[in-house]
C-alpha positions, 0 to 999 in steps of 0.5 A, spaced: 467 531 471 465 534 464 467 534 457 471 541 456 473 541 448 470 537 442 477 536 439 477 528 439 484 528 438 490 528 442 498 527 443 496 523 450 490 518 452 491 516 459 486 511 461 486 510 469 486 517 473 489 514 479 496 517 483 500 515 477 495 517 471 493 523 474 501 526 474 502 523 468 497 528 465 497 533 469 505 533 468 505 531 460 500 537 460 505 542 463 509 540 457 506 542 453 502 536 450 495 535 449 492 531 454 485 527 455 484 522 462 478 518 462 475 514 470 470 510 470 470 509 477 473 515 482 478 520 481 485 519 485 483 511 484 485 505 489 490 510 493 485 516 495 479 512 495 479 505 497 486 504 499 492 508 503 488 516 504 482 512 508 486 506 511 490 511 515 484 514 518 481 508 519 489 506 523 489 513 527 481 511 530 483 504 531 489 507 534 485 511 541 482 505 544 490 503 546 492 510 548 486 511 552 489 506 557 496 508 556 493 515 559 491 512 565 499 511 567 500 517 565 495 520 570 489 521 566 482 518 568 479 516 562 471 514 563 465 513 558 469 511 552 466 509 546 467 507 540 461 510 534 463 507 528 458 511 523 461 517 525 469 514 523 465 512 517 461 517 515 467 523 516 472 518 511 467 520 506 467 526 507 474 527 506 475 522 500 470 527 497 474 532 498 480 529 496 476 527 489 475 535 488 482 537 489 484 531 483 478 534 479 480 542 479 488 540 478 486 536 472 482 542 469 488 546 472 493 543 468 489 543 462 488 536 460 481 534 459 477 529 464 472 525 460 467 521 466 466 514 463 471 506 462 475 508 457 476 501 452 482 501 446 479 500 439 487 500 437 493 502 437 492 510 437 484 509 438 481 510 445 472 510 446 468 512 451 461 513 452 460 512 445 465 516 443 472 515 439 479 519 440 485 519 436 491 519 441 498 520 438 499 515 445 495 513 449 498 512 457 495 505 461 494 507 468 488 502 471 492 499 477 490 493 480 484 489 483 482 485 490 482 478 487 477 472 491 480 466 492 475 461 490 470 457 495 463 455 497 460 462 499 465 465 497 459 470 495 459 472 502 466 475 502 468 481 502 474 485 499 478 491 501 473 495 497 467 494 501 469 495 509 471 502 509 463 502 508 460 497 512 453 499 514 453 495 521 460 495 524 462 486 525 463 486 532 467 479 530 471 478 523 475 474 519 481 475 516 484 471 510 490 473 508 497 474 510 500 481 506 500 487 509 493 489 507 490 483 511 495 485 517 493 493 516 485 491 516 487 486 522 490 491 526 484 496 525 479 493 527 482 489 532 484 496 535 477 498 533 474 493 538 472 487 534 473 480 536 478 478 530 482 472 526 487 472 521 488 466 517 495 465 512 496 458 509 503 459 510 508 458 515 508 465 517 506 471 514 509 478 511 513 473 506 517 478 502 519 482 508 525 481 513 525 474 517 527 477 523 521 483 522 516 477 520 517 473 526 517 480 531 511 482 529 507 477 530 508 476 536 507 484 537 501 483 534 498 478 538 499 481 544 495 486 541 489 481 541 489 480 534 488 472 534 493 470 528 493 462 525 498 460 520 498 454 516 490 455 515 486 456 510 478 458 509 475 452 504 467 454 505 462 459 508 455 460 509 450 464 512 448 461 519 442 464 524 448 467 528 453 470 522 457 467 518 460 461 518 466 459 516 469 451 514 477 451 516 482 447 512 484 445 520 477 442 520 475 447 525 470 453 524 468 460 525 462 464 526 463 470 525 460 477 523 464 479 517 469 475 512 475 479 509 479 476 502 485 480 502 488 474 498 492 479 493 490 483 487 491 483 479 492 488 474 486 492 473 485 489 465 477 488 465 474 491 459 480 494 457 480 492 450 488 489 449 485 484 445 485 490 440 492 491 440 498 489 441 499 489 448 502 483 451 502 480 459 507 477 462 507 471 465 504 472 472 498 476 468 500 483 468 502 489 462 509 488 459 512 494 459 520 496 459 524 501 462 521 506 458 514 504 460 512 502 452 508 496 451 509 492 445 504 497 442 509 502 440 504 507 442 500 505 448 505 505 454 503 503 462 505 503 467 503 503 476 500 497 479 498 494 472 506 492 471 507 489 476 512 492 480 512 495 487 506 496 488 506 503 492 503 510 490 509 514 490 513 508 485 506 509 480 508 517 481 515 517 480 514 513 474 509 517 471 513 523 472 519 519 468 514 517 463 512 525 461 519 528 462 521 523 456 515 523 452 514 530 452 519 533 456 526 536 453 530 530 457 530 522 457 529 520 466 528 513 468 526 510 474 530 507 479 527 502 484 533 502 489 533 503 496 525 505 495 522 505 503 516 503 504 511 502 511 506 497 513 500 501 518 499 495 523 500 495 530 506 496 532 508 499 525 513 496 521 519 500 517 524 497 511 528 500 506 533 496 502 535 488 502 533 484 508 538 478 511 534 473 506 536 477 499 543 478 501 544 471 503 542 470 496 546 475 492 552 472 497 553 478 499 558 479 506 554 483 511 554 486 519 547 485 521 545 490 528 538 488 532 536 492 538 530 490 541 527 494 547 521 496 550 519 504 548 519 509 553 512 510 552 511 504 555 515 504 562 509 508 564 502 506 560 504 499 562 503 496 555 507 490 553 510 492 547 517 492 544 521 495 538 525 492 534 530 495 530 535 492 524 540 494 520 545 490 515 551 493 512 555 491 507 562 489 510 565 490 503 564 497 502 561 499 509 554 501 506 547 500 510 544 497 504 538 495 508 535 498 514 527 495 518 523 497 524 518 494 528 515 500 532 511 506 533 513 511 527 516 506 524 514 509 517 516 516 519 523 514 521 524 510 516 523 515 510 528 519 513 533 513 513 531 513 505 534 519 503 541 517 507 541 510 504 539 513 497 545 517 498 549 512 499 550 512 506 555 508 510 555 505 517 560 510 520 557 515 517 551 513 522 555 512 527 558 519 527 551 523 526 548 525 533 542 522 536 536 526 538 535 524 545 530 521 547 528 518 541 527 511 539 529 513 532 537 515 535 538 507 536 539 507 528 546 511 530 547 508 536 547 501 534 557 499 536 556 491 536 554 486 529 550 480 531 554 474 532 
């Protein structure tokens, strides 16, 4: 990334080049506008480099150990598998350069100006980085969010999401503390991987925020798959011992293992940021104030993505962006709009929702059909792997609208997009049931489903 014009003034100042800083300037510079974006870390941000693009590679390697046995029912003799480690590793940099190329010739494509260096606000219209100071009519805050560590003895010896992509030795035994979606991914992959693995939740049960149903489903499919789930537990110390690490559980028991994962939570990407200069205030829970619009109490500094604190997914950081150019420089008002917005999480077996669960309806009171259908996946009748599907619907009886639809199972991410766009669209239940399934296929149940839940 190079400084490709010596005017230091603009009409936006982007700060952040992750997937919504990098949309907001490349679509702000297509209208017309004269864009600089600064990076100090990495192009693409948390998504592309240390977030969904190589968590999903690493998903689909730790994927092939099970396929391996499945094939056997199927016919195939599979002998001298193994499993390298460096070579996943090592292929993922490859492609996560690759990718950080494309976002840098899109940029310079799009006309906006790409500065390499951590962008601090001076003031409401003043960005500087690398020594140097920018006139910006609007500046644009888009620096994401930060794996935060919880504090304990040792916790030094911890490492977070952005460090076990890049392992040097693979932990044949690994700790996870945590009970989100990226502890349970992470969980996931490397049990699929082949290490011995522990979660770790406080709680009663993780995934909170998901579907009752879904959360207690898929811990159970999860521990089939060997991963070694303990809630109402938590790490209070760890210390470096002659055979690992070794870490004091609140239980009063201990683990010895190779490596321990935090995946306790992340916080708004604030550091050196230089709020302090301006008139941007954070709400309570710590992040970037901003209304509808995306405006700060600065009235020229704007945010938006991870830092807010809204949904935490690259495409709703996208799709914000996209509404924030078209207003500000565009020819016509967009906001966003939060509805039905469908989201994966890349365990194994998958998980798939969209919409409310059973727990937000009873909330809002709403009067609902709730459909469940369990059932073993046709696959699994001859890999003779014991896992099952789990498939939910709810339906608003005043209108007959699916206002929340979730899955436990292969694909669940792939199936639920397209359900989105129907309940988007304000799809009913008759209206799924008169659509004609694609036979065989797990994803037909959602159009088969004839009796609610009692």
């Amino acid at each position: 990334m190079q400084d490709t014009d010596n005017d230091n003034s603009c009409d936006l100042f982007v700060i952040g080049a992750g997937s919504g800083g990098v949309r907001a300037a490349r679509v702000s510079a297509s209208l017309g506008a004269k864009v600089i974006i600064a990076e100090g870390l990495y192009l693409g941000g948390t998504c592309v480099n240390v977030g969904c693009v190589p968590k999903k590679l690493y998903v689909y390697g730790s994927e092939f150990g099970k396929a391996f046995k499945d094939a056997q029912g199927f016919g195939w003799s599979v002998d001298g598998v193994a499993f390298d480690w460096p070579t996943l590793r090592d292929n993922k940099t490859r492609e996560i350069s690759r990718l950080n190329s494309i976002y840098d010739r899109l940029l310079d494509g799009s006309g906006a100006q790409v500065i390499n260096g951590m962008a601090k606000l001076i003031d409401a219209h003043t960005v500087e980085v690398n020594g140097m100071q920018y006139h910006a009519k609007k500046i644009l805050l888009a620096t994401g969010s930060w794996p935060t560590k919880p504090d304990f003895p040792g916790n030094e010896l911890a490492i977070t999401s952005n460090e076990i992509f890049d392992l040097e030795v693979f932990p044949k035994r690994l700790l996870v503390i945590g009970g989100g979606y990226i502890a349970t991914e992470f969980a996931c992959i490397f049990n699929g991987l082949g290490s011995q693995v522990v979660q770790l939740y406080r709680g009663d049960l993780f995934m909170r925020g998901f579907d009752e149903d879904i959360r207690k489903f898929a811990a159970d499919e999860i521990r089939k798959t060997g991963v070694d789930l303990r809630f109402n537990n938590n790490i209070v110390a760890l210390a470096r011992t002659e055979n690992g690490l070794e870490a004091q559980l609140s239980d009063g028991s201990s683990i010895t293992t190779d490596a321990v994962l935090c995946a306790t939570g992340r916080h708004p990407n604030l550091e050196g940021l230089g709020l302090a200069s301006t008139a941007v205030k954070l709400d309570a829970r710590g992040y970037v104030s901003a209304g509808d619009n995306f405006q700060t109490d600065e009235p020229s500094i704007f945010a938006l993505g991870d830092m807010t604190g809204g949904p935490q997914l690259t495409p709703v950081a996208i799709e914000q962006a996209m509404a924030f150019a078209h207003t500000q420089f565009g020819n016509a008002s967009k906001s966003m709009d939060y509805a039905f917005i469908p989201t994966a999480v890349f365990c194994q077996p998958n998980i798939g929702t969209v919409g409310l669960t059973e727990e937000e309806t009873n909330a809002q009171g709403l009067e609902v059909d709730v459909y469940l259908s369990d059932f073993k996946p046709m696959k699994h009748t001859l890999s003779g792997r014991d896992e099952r599907t789990l498939m939910k619907m709810i339906v608003d009886k005043s209108s007959n609208r699916v206002i929340g639809l979730h899955m436990v199972g292969p694909d669940a991410g792939e199936i639920c997009q397209g359900m989105a766009v129907a309940m988007k669209a304000g799809a009913t239940k008759a209206d799924f049931d008169s659509t004609v399934g694609i036979h065989p296929t797990a994803a037909e149940e959602f159009v088969t489903m004839r009796t609610p839940r009692e």
